[in-house]
N, C-alpha and C positions, 0 to 999 in steps of 0.2 A: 374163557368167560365172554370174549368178542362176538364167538357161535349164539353164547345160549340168548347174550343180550340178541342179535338177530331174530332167532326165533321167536324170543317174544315180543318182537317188535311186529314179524309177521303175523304173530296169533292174535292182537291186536288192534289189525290195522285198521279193522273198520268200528272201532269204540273210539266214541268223542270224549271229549275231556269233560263236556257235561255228564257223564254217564258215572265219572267217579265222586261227586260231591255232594255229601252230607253235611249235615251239621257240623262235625271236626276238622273236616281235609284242610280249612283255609290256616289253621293250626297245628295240623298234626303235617302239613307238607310248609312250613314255613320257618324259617331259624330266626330269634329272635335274640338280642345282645342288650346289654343295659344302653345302648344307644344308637340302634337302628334294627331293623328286622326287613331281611330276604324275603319274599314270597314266591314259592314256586309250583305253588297247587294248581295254577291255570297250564300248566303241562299235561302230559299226558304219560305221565312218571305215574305208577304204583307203589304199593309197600315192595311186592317181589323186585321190580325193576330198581327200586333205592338201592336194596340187600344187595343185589347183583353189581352195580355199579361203583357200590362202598367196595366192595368185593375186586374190583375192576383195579381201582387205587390202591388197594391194600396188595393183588399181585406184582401191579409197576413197583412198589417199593416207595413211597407216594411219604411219605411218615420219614425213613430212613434217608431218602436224598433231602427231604427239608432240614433235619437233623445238620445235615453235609452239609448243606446252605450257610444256616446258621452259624456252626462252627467254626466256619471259615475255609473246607476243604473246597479243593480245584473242581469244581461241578463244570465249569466251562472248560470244558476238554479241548476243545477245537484250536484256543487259544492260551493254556494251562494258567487260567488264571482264576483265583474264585469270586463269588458273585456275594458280596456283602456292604449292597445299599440298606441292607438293612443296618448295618451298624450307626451307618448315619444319623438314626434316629433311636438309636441305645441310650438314651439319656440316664440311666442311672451309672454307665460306665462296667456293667461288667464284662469280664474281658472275652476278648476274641480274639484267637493265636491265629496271624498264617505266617507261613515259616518261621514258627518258632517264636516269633514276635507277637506283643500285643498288639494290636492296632487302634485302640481305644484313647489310650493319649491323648496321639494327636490328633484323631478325631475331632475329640471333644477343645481339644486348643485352638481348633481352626474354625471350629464355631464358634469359640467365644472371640477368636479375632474377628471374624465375619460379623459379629456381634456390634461390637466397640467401633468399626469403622461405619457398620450400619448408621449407629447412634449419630458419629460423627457428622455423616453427611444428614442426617434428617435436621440437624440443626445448623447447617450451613445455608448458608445464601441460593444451595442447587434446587433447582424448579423443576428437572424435567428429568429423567432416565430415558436412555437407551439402551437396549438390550440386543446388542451383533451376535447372532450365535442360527444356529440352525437343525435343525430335527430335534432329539430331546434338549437340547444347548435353546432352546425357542418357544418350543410347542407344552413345555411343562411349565415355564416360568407366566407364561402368557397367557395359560389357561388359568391358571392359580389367581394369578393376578387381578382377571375379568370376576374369577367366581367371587372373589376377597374383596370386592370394591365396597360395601360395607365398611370393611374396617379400616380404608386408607385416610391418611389425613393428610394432605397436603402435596406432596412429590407424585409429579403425572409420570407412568411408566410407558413407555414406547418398544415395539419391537419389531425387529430388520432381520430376514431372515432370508429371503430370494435373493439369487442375484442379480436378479431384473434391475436395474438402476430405481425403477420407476418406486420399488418400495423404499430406499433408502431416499430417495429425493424427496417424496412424498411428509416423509417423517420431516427432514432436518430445516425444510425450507418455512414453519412455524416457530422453531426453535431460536432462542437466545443463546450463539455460543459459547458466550461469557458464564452462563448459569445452567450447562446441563453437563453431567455427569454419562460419560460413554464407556458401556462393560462390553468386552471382546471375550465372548465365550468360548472356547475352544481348549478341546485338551492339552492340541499337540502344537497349538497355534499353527498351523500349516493349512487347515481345511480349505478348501479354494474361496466357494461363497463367504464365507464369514473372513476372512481374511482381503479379499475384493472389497467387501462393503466397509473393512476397520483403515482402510488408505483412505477409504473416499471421505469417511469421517475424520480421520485425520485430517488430512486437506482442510476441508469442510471450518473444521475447527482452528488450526491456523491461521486460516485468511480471516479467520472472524473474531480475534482477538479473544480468542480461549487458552488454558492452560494445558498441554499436551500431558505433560510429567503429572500435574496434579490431577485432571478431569477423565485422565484414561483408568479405567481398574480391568485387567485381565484376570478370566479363570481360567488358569492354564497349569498344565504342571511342567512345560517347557520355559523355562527362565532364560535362556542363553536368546530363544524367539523373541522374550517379550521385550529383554534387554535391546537387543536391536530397535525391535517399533519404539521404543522410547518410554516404557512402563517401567519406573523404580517395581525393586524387589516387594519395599513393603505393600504395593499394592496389588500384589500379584496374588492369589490363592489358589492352589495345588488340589489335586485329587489321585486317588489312588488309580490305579489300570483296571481294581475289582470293582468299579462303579460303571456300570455299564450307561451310555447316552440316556436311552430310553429311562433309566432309575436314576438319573442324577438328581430330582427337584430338589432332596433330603439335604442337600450340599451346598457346597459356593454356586452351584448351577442355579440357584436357590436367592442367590442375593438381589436378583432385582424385585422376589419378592418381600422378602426380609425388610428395604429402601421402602415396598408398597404400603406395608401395613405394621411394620417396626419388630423387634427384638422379641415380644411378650407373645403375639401375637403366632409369631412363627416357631415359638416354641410352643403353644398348642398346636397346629399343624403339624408337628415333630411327633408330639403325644399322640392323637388320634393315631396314627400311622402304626406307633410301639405299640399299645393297645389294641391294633388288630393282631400285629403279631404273635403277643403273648393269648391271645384267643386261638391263633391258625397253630401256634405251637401247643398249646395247654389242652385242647376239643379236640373231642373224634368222635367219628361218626358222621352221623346225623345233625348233631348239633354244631359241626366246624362250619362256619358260613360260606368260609373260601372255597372248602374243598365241593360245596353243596351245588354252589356255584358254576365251578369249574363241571362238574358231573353234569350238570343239568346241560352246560356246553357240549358236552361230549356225546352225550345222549342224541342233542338236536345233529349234531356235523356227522357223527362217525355212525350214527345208526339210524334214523329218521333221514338222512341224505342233506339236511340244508343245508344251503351253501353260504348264507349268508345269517347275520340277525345283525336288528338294528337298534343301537342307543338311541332311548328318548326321555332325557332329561326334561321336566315341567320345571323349569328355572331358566331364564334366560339368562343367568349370571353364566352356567354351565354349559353356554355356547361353542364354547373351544372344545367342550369332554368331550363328543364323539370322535375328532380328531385326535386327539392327545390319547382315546383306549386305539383308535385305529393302527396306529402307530406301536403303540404298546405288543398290541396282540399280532397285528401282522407283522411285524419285522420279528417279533421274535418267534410265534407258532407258522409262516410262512415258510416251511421248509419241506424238503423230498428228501432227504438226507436222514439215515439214524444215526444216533451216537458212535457206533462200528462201521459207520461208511456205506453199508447199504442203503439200499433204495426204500423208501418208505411205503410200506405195502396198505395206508390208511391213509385218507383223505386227510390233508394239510390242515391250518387253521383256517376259521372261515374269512369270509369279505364281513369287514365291522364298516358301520357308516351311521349316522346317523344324525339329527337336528334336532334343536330344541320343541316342547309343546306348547303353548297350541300351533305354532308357526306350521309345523310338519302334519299337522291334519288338512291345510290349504292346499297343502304339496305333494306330496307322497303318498298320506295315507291312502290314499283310493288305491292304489296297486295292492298296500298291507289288507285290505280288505275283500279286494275282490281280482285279483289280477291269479294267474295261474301257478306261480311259485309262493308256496309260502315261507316265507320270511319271520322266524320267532324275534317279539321284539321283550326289548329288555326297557322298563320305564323305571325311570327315580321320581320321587316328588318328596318335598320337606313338609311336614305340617304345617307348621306357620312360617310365616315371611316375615323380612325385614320391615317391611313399612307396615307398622301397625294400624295406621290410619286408612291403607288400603288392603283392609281384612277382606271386603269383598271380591276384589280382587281374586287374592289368593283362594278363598274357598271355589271360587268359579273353576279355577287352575285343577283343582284339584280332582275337583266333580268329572271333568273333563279327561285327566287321566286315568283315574278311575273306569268312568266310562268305557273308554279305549279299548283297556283291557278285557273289560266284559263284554264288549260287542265283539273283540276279535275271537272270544270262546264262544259266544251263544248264538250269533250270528242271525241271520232272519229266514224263514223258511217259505217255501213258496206261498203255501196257504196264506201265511200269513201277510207275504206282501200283497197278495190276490185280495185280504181283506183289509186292507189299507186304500185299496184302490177302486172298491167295488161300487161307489158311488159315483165314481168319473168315467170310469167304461165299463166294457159288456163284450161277451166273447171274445175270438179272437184279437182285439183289440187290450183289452185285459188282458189277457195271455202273453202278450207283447210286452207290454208295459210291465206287467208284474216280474217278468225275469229279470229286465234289469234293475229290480230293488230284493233282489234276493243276493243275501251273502251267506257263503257256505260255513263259516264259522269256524271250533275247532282246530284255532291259530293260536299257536301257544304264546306265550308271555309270561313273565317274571317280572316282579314289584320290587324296588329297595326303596323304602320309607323311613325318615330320619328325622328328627325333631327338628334340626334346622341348619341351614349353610352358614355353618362358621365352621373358623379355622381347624376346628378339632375332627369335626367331622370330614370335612375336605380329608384331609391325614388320612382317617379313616376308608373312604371311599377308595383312594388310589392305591391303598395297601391292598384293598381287599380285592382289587382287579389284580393287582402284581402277583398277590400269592394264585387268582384263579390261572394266571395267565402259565405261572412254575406250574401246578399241580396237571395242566392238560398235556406241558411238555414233556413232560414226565411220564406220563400216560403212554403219548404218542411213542418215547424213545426216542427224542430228537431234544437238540440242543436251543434252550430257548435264549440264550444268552450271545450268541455272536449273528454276524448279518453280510454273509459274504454274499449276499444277491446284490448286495448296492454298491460292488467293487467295480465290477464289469464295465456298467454305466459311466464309473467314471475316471476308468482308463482310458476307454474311447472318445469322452470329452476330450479329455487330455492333447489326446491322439490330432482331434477332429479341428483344434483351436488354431494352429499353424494354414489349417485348410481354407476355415471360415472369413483370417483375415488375409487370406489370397497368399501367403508365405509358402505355400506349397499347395499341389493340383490332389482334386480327387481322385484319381486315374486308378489306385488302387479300391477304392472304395467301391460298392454295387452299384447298380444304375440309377436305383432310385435315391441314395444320398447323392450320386453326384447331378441330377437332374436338380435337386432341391437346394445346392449348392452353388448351380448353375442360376436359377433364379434367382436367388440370394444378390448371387453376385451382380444380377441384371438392375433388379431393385435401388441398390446403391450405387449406380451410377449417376 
């Protein structure tokens, strides 16, 4: 199927994506759910090309490893363990065997303790959160939190993730240590960064007349760790080894947003998510959003050549989203490696990047426009906003992304910039002038439009990238679930740290670490 997609991506190549639209396509290329709808007619996707595609997933096995997912089988080969963040968000409780075992239970008890300690500290005397943790331990709590500020009442959430001093300083030196609550995220409690910046906070806390025992809460499933730092048992909360970083938000990983916007709240964030679920499990075809999704990615990387596409969220709440899919997708489709240890004969996942709108039309768009790579961008925008008073606002938002997208498909044509300008010059001079306002168009894009940023739909949204994100790995033959690229790194931190504070010589090292070593050292005298 990889050939025939080629060939007709060659047969093709010179039809615009204006050339396929009628009256239906923004409908009949669009998936649509009782509470959001994908658009993906500004591609350059056909009926044959869908067929093919569907076709494409249906040989990977696309249906049958979800199946696996779900049920609880070891999908994560590399590390034999299975992949079921989805259960996190199983709220009716029915069951999920791995080895033999339910795991549902406790699932569902460690939310409701997450629950009840939530409760507790929203009616305590604590002001302020802190959230220690680092990549999905960070980057999911933090983004939820921004997007969720609507529904927060009172407790300001904070988050420390580098181990740059400068972010952890930054944070605590506003804070009251008597009235802020410090969460140490970490699995294994060991991770270097997150465990560097939970001493300094400790510290921190100490000298400043705070309770260590009471104001520390770890998510950890090492006890004996947290026992040492000085965390009683009850405030500790565990996770399983099948929840992988990048899918924790569903979980204790979860609690400093649960603190942001309380108990009720994040159990629609829970729903939205189960709700896509039972969509990506229950739909086929054409109408499964994820997998439409994920295709229409596969289409753009693995056939069309881009190397790249860009998130562009019309919400400035969903500032962190491009980071938080960045993460998502690259760490887990970021691979050379198949399942069976070979070499990956198809182009890895793409570069994900992107920034909110309009802010990203001052910044970047002029390359999405007219620069020599194309770059498919993917835009969200919610119907209405939160502040009803500023409706104009938001319709402006909207018009705007909108826009976007229609200018990156219909583009402007010489003639036409030539008759934009025909009143300011005259030959050659025109001629001049009018190239640089021609844009070639013919820039794909995809739409997800949603009635509005709350809780449920948030839920929704990250599910619906997680399952795109399984369905392309799936594809590819490679394992989307583990992240041995980011070992390397830092072993040789490791390694490098005896070096840095002059404990031992570079001498082993190339010339160019120990030249920058060598400065280092010059600097700090």
């Amino acid at each position: 199927m990889w050939s025939n997609l080629k060939t007709k991506h060659y047969a093709v190549r010179e039809r615009t994506i204006l050339d396929l639209f009628d009256e239906t396509r923004g409908d009949d290329f669009s998936v649509e759910t009782a509470y959001m709808r994908f658009d993906y007619s500004k591609t350059n996707i056909d009926v044959p090309t869908r067929k093919m595609l569907i076709t494409l997933a249906d040989d990977a096995g696309v249906a049958a490893r979800r199946d696996a997912m779900f049920s609880g089988k070891k999908i994560n080969e590399t590390e034999g363990r299975a992949v079921l963040h989805t259960a996190l968000r199983n709220l009716d409780g029915s069951p999920v065997i791995v080895d033999g075992i339910d795991v549902m239970p406790k699932v569902l008890a460690t939310l409701e303790r997450l629950f009840i300690y939530a409760n507790e500290i929203r009616q305590s005397n604590i002001t302020d959160v802190v959230n220690i943790g680092i990549g999905g331990s960070d980057l999911g709590p933090a983004m939820a939190v921004q997007a969720l500020s609507p529904y927060q009442n009172g407790l300001r959430c904070h988050f420390v993730s580098n181990v740059d001093g400068a972010n952890i300083a930054d944070v605590l030196c506003e804070l009251d240590a008597k009235k802020t609550l410090v969460i140490v995220a970490s699995k294994t409690f060991t991770t270097i960064e997150t465990m560097t910046n939970a001493r300094t906070a400790r510290v921190w806390m100490k000298k400043n007349g705070g309770d260590i025992s009471a104001q520390f809460v770890a998510l950890s499933s090492n006890l004996e760790k947290t026992a040492e730092f000085g965390i009683p048992p009850e405030r500790v909360f565990g996770f399983e080894d099948w929840v992988g970083g990048r899918y924790s938000i569903w979980g204790p990983i979860g609690l400093s947003i649960m603190l942001a916007i309380g108990s009720d709240n994040f159990r629609d964030f829970l729903r939205g998510a189960e709700e896509m679920d039972r969509h990506f499990c229950d739909t086929k075809g054409a109408a499964n959003m994820p997998l439409m999704l994920a295709l229409t990615g596969i289409w753009h990387r693995q056939i069309c050549g881009f190397i790249s596409h860009a998130v562009l969220p019309y919400d400035q709440r969903l500032v962190l989203l491009p980071s938080y899919l960045q993460q998502l997708e690259m760490e887990s489709n970021g691979k050379s490696v198949t399942m069976d240890g070979s070499s990956l004969t198809l182009e890895s996942g793409p570069l994900v990047w992107g920034a909110p709108g309009t802010n990203g039309q001052h910044a970047f768009y002029q390359l999405l426009h007219q620069g020599t790579t194309v770059i498919p961008c993917e835009f969200m925008i919610a119907a209405k906003g939160h502040e009803t008073e500023l409706s104009h606002h938001h319709d402006l938002l909207v018009a705007n992304c909108l826009a976007q997208s229609e200018a990156l498909m219909r583009g402007r044509s010489l003639n036409d910039a030539r008759a934009l300008l025909v009143d300011k010059f005259n030959g050659p001079e025109l001629c001049r002038q009018a190239a640089h306002r021609v844009f070639s168009g013919n820039r794909p894009s995809t739409t997800l439009m949603y009635p509005k940023l709350d809780p449920f739909t948030l839920g929704q949204i990250i599910a619906l990238y997680e399952h795109r994100v399984f369905v392309e790995g799936v594809i590819l033959g490679i394992n989307s679930f583990d992240q041995w690229g980011v070992e390397l790194g830092k072993e040789l931190a490791m390694a490098l740290q005896p070096i840095v504070i002059g404990k031992q010589t570079a001498d082993t090292k190339d010339s160019s670490t120990k030249s920058l070593v060598a400065y280092l050292h010059r600097q700090r005298i």
